[in-house]
Chimera marker file (.cmm) of the C-alpha trace (Angstrom):
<marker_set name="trace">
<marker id="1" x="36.143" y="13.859" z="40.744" r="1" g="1" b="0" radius="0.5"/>
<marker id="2" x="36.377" y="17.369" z="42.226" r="1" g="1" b="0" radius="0.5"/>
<marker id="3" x="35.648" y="18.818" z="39.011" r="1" g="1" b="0" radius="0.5"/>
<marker id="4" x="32.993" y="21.455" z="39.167" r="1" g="1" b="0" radius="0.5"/>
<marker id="5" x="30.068" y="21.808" z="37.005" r="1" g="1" b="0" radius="0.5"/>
<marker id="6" x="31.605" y="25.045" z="35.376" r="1" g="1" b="0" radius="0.5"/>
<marker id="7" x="34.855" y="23.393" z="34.534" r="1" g="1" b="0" radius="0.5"/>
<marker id="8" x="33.109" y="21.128" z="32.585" r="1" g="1" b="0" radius="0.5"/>
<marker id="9" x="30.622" y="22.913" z="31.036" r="1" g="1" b="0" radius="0.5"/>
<marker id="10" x="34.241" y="25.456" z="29.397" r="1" g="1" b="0" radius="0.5"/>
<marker id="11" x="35.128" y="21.971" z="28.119" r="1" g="1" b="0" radius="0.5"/>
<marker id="12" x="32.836" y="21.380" z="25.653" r="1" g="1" b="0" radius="0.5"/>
<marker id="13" x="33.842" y="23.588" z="22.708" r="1" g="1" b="0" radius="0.5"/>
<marker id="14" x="30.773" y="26.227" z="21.501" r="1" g="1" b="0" radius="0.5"/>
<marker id="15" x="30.793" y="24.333" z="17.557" r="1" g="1" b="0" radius="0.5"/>
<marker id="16" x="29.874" y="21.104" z="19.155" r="1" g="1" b="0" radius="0.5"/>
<marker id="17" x="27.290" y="22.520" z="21.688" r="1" g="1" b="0" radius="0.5"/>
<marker id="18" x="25.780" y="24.464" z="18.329" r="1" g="1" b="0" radius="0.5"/>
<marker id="19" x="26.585" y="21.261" z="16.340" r="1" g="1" b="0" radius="0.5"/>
<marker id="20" x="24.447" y="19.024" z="19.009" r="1" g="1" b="0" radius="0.5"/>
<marker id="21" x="21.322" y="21.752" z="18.828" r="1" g="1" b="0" radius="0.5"/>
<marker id="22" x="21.277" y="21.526" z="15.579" r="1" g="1" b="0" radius="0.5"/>
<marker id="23" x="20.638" y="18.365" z="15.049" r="1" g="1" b="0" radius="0.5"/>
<marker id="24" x="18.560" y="17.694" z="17.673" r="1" g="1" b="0" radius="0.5"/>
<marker id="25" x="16.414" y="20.461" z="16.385" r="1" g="1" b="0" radius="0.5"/>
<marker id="26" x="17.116" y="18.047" z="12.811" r="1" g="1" b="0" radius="0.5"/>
<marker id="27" x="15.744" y="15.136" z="14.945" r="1" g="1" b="0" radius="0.5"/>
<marker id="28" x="12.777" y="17.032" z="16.613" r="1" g="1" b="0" radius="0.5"/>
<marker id="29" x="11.545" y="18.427" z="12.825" r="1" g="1" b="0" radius="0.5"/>
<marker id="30" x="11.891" y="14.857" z="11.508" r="1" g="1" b="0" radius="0.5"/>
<marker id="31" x="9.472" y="13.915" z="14.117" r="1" g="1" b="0" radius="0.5"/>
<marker id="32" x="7.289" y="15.745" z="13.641" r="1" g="1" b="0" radius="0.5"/>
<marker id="33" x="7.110" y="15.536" z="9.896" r="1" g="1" b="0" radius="0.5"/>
<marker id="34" x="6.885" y="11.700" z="10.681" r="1" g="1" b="0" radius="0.5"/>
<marker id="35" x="3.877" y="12.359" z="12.736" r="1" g="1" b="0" radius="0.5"/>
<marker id="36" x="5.431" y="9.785" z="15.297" r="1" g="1" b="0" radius="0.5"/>
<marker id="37" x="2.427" y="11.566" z="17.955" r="1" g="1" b="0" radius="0.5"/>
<marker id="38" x="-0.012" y="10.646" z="15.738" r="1" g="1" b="0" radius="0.5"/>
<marker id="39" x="0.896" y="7.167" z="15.677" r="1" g="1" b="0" radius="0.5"/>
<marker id="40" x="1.408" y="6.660" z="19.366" r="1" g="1" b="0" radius="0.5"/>
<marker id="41" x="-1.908" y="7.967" z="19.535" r="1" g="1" b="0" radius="0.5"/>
<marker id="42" x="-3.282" y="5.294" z="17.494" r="1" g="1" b="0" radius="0.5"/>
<marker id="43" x="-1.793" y="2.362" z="19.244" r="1" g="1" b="0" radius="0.5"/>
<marker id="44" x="-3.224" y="3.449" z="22.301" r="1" g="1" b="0" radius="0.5"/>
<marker id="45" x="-6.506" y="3.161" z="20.820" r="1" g="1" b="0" radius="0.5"/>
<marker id="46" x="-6.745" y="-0.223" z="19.507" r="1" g="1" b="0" radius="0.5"/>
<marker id="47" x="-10.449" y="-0.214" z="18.558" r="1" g="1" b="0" radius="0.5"/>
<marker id="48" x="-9.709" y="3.190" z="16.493" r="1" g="1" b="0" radius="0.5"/>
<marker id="49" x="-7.153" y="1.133" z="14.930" r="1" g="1" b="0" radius="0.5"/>
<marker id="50" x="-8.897" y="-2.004" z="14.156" r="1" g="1" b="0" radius="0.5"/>
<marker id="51" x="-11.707" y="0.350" z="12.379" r="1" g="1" b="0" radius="0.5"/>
<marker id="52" x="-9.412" y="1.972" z="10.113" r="1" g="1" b="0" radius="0.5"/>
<marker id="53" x="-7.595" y="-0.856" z="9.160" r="1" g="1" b="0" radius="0.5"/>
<marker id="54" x="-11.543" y="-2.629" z="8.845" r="1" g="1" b="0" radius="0.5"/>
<marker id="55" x="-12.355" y="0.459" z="6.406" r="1" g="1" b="0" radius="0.5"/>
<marker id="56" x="-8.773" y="0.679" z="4.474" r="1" g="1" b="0" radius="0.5"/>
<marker id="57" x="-9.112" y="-3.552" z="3.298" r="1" g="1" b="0" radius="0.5"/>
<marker id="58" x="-13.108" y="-2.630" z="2.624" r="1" g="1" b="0" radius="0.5"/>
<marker id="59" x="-11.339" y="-0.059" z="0.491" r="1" g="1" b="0" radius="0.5"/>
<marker id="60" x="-9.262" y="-1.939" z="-0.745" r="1" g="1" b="0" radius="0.5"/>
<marker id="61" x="-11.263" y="-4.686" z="-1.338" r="1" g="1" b="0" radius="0.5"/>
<marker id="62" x="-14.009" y="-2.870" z="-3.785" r="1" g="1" b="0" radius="0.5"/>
<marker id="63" x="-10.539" y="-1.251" z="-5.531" r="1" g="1" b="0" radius="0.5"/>
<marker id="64" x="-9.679" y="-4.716" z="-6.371" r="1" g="1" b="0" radius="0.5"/>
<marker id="65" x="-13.262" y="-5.422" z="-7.983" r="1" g="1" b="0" radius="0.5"/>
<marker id="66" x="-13.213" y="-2.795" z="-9.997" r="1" g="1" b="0" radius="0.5"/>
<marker id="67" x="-10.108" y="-2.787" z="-11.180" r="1" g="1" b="0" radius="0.5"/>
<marker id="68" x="-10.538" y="-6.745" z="-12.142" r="1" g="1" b="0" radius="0.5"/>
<marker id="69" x="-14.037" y="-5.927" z="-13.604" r="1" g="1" b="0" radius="0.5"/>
<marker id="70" x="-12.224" y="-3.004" z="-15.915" r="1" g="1" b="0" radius="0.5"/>
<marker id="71" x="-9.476" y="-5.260" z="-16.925" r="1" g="1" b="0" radius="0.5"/>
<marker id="72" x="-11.916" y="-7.889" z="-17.929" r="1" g="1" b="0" radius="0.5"/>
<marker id="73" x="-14.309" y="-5.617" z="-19.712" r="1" g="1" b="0" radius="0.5"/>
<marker id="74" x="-11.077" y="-4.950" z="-21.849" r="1" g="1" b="0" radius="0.5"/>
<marker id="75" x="-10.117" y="-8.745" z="-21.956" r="1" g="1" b="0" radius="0.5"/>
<marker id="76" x="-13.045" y="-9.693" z="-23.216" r="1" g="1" b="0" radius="0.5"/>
<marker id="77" x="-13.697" y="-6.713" z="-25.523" r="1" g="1" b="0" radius="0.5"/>
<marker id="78" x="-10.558" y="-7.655" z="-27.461" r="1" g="1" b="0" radius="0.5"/>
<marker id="79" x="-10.916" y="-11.347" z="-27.410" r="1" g="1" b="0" radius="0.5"/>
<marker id="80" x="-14.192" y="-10.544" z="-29.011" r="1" g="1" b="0" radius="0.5"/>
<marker id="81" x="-12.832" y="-8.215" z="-31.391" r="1" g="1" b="0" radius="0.5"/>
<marker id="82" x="-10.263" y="-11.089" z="-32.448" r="1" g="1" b="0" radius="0.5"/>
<marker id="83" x="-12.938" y="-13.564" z="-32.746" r="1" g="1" b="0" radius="0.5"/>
<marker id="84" x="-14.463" y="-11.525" z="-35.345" r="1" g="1" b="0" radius="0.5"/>
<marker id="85" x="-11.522" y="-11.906" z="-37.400" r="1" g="1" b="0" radius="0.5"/>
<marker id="86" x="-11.811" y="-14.845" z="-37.844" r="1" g="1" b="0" radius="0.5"/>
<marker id="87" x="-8.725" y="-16.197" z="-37.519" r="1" g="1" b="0" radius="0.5"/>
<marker id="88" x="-7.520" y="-19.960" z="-37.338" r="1" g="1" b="0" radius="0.5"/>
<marker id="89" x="-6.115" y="-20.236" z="-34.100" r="1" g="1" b="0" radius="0.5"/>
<marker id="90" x="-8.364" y="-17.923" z="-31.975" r="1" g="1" b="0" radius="0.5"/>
<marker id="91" x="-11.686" y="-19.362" z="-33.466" r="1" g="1" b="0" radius="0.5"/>
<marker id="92" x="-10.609" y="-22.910" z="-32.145" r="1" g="1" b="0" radius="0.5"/>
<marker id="93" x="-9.205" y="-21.609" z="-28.383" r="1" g="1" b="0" radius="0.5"/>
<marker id="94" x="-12.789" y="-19.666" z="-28.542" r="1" g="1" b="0" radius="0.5"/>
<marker id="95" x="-14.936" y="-23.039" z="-30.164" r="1" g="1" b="0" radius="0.5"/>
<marker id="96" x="-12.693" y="-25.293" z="-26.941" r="1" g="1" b="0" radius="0.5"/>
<marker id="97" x="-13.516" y="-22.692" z="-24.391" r="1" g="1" b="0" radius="0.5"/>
<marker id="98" x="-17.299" y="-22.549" z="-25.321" r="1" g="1" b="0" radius="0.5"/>
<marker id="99" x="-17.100" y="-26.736" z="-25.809" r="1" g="1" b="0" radius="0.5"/>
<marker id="100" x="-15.687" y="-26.693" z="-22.324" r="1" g="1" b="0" radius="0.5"/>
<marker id="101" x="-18.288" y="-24.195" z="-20.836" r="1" g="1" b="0" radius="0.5"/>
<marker id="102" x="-21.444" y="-26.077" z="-22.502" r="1" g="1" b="0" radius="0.5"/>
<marker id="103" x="-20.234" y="-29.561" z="-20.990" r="1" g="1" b="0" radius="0.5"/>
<marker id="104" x="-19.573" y="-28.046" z="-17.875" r="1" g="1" b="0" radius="0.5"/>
<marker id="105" x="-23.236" y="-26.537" z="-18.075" r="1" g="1" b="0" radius="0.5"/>
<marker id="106" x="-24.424" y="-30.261" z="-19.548" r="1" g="1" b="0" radius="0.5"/>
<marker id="107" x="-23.098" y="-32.043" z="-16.256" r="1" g="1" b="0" radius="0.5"/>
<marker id="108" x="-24.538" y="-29.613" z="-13.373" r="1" g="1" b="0" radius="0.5"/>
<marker id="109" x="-28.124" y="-30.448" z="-14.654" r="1" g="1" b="0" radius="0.5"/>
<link id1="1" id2="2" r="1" g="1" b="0" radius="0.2"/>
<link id1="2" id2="3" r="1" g="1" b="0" radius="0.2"/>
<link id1="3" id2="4" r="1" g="1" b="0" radius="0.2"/>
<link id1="4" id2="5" r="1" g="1" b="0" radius="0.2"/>
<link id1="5" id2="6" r="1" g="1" b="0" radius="0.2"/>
<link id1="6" id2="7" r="1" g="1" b="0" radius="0.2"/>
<link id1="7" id2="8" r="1" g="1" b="0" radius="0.2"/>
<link id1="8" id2="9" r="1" g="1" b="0" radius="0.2"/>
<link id1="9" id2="10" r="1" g="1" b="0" radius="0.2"/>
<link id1="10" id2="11" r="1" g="1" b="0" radius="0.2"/>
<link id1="11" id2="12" r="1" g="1" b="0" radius="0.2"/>
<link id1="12" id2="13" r="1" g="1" b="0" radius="0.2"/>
<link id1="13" id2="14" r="1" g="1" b="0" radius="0.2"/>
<link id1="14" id2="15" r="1" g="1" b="0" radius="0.2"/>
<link id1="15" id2="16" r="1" g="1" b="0" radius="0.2"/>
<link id1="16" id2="17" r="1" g="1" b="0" radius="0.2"/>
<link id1="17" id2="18" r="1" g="1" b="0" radius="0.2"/>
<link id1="18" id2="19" r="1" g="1" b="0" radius="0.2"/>
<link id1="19" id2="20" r="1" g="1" b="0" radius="0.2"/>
<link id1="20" id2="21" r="1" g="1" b="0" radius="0.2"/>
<link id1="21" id2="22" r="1" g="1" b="0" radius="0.2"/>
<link id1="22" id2="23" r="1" g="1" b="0" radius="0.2"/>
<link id1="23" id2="24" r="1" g="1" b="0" radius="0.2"/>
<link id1="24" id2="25" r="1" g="1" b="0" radius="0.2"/>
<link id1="25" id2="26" r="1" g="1" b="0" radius="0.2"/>
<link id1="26" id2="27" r="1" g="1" b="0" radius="0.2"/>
<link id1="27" id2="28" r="1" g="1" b="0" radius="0.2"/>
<link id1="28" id2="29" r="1" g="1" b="0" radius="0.2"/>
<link id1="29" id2="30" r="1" g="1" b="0" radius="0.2"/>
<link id1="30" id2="31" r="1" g="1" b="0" radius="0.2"/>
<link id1="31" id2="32" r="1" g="1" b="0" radius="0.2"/>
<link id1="32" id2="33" r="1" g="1" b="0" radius="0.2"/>
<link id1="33" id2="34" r="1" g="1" b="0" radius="0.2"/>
<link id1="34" id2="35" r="1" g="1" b="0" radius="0.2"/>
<link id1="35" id2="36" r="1" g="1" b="0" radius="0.2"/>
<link id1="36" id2="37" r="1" g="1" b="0" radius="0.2"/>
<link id1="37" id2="38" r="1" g="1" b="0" radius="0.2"/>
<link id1="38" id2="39" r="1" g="1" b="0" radius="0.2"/>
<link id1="39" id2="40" r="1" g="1" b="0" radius="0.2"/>
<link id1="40" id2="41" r="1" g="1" b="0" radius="0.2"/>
<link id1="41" id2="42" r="1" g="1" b="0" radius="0.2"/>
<link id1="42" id2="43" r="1" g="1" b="0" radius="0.2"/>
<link id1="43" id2="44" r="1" g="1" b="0" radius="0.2"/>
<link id1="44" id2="45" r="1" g="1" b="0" radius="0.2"/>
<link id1="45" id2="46" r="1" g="1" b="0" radius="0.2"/>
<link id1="46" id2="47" r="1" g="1" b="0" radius="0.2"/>
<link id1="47" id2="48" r="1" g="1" b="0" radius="0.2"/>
<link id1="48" id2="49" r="1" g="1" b="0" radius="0.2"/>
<link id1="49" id2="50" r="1" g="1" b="0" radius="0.2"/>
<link id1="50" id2="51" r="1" g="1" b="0" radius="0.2"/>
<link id1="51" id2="52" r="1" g="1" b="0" radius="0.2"/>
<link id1="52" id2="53" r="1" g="1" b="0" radius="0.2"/>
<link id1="53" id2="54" r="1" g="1" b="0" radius="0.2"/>
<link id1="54" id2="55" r="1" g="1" b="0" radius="0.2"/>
<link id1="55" id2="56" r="1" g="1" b="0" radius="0.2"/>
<link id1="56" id2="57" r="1" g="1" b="0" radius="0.2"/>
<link id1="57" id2="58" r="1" g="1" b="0" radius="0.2"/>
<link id1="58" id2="59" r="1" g="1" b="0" radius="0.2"/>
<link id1="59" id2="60" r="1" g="1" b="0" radius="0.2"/>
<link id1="60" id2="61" r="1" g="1" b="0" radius="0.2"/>
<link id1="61" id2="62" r="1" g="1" b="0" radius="0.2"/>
<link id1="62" id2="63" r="1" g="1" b="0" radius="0.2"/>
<link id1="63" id2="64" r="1" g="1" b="0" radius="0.2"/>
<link id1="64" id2="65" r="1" g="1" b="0" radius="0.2"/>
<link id1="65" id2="66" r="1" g="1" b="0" radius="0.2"/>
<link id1="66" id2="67" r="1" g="1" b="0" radius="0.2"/>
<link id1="67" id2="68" r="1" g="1" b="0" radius="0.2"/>
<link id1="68" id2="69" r="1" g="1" b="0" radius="0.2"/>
<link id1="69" id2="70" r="1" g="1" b="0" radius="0.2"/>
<link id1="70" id2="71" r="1" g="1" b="0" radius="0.2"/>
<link id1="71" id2="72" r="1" g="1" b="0" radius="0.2"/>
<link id1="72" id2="73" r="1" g="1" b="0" radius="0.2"/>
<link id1="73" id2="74" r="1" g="1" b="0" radius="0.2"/>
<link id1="74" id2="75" r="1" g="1" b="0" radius="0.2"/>
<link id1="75" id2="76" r="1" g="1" b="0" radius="0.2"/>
<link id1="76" id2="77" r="1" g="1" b="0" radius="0.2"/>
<link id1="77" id2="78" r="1" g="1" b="0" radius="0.2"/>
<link id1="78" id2="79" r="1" g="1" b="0" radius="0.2"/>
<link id1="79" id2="80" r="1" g="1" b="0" radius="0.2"/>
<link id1="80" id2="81" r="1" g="1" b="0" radius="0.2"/>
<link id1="81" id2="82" r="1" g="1" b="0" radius="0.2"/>
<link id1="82" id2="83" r="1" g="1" b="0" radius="0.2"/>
<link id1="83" id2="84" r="1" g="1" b="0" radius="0.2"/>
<link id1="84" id2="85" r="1" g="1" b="0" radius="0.2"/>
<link id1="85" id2="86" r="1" g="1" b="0" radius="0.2"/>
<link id1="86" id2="87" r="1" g="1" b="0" radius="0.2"/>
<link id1="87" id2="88" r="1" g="1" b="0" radius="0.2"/>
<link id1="88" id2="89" r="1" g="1" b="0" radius="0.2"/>
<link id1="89" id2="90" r="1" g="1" b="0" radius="0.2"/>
<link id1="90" id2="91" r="1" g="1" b="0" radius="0.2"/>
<link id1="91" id2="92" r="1" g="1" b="0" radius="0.2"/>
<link id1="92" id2="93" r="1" g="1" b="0" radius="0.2"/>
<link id1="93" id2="94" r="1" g="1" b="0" radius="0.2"/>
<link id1="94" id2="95" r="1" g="1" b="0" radius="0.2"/>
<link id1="95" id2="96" r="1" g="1" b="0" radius="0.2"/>
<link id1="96" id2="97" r="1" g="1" b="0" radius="0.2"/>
<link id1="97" id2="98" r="1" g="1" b="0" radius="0.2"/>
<link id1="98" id2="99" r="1" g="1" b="0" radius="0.2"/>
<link id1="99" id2="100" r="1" g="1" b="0" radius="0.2"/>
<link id1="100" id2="101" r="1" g="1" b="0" radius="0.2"/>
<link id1="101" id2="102" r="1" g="1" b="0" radius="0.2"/>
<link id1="102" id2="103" r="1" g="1" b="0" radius="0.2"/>
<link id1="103" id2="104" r="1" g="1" b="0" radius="0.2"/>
<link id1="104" id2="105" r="1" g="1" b="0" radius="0.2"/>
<link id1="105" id2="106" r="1" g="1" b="0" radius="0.2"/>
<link id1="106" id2="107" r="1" g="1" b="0" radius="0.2"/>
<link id1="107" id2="108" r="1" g="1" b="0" radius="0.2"/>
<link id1="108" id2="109" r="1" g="1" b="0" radius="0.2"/>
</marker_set>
């Protein structure tokens, strides 16, 4: 328990001091890349956070209509293109999804 501060200090070899700055400089650049500041900022500031999160599912949101409406477009455009073919099997799916619509259409009057 006498030890003095010096005696301990000799202890501790110079690789494993340089090894221990090392990576703490490691663990001070990942940090730092991870913009861990940043976030703590963020939290801190709950309305901030509530507004970007409101603007990223907006974003999201309109993504998701557009995408849907492009992927239909291309649906349809096909399914119309293999209804002009006239083949046996599409023309009645097409003829039982138009029988469905109209009766559908019939019964909401």
């Amino acid at each position: 328990m006498g030890e003095r501060v010096d005696d301990v200090g000799e202890r501790i070899s110079a690789g494993l001091l340089q090894t221990l700055l090392s990576k703490a400089e490691h663990l001070a650049l990942a940090l730092e890349k991870a913009s861990i500041a940043e976030y703590i900022e963020l939290y801190r500031r709950p309305k901030r956070l509530l507004f970007l999160n409101f603007l990223a599912g907006i974003a999201r949101g309109f993504g998701l209509a557009i995408g849907f409406t492009v992927v239909g477009a291309f649906f349809l455009y096909g399914l119309g293109k293999l209804a002009s073919w006239n083949l046996p099997v599409v023309g009645e799916f097409i003829a039982e999804i138009t029988r469905i619509v109209q009766n559908e259409l019939a019964g909401r009057r």
